[in-house]
N, C-alpha and C positions, 0 to 999 in steps of 0.2 A: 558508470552509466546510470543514466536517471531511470529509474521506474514507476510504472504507476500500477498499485495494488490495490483493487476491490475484490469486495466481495457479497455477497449475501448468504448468511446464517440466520437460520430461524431460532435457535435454542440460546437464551440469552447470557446461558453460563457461558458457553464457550466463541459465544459472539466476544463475550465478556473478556476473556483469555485474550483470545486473538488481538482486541484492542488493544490492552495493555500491552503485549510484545510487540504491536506494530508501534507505540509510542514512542518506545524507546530507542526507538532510531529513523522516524520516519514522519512527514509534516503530515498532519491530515488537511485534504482538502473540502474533503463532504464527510457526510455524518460515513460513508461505509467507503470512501476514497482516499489515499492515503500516495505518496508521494515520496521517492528516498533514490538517494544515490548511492548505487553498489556495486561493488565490485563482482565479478563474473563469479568467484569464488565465496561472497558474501549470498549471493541469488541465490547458490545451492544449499547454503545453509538454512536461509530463508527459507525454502522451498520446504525443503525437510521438516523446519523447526513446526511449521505449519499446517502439516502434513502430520504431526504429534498431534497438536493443538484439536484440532478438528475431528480429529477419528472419534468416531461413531456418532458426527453429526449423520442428519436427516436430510440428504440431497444439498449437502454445502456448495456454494459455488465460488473461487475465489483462483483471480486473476492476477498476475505476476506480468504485466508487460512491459519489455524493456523500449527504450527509448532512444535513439542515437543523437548523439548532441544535433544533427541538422534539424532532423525531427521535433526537438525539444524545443529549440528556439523559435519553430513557426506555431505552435501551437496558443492557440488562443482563445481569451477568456471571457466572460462578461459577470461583474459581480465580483465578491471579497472571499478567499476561503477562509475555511473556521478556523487557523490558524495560521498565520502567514510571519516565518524564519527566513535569515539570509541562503541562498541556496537553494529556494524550494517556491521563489514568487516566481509568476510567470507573468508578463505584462503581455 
């Protein structure tokens, strides 16, 4: 299932963190927007791993919304994301 992960961290270490583990499996589309296809059992890892990642941020705020394929294909854009991979363009 496709999902869309933002978030807002103020502390730039572990803004920092979070990047780099959301890259490795995940298209970003905004500078704090990020975009990946997961499995239900992948989600709770993610969640978790995340949930590492963040502890003893200052009011972090970071969103995990999943997306059902009908959902997914109506959603719509205007503009290029900052990196656009097969799988992860939305027209």
């Amino acid at each position: 299932m496709q999902c869309i992960i933002c978030y807002d961290i103020s502390e730039d270490k572990l803004r920092g963190r979070l990047v780099k583990y959301l890259e490795k499996f995940a298209c970003r589309i905004q500078y704090s927007v990020f975009i990946a296809d997961l499995s239900a059992e992948h989600q709770k890892n993610v969640k978790s791993q995340i949930r590492k990642i963040i502890k003893g941020a200052d009011h972090p705020m970071v969103v995990l919304a999943p997306i059902c394929q009908n959902c997914f294909i109506k959603l719509w854009k205007i503009g290029d994301f900052l990196e656009e991979q097969p799988g992860c363009i939305i027209a």
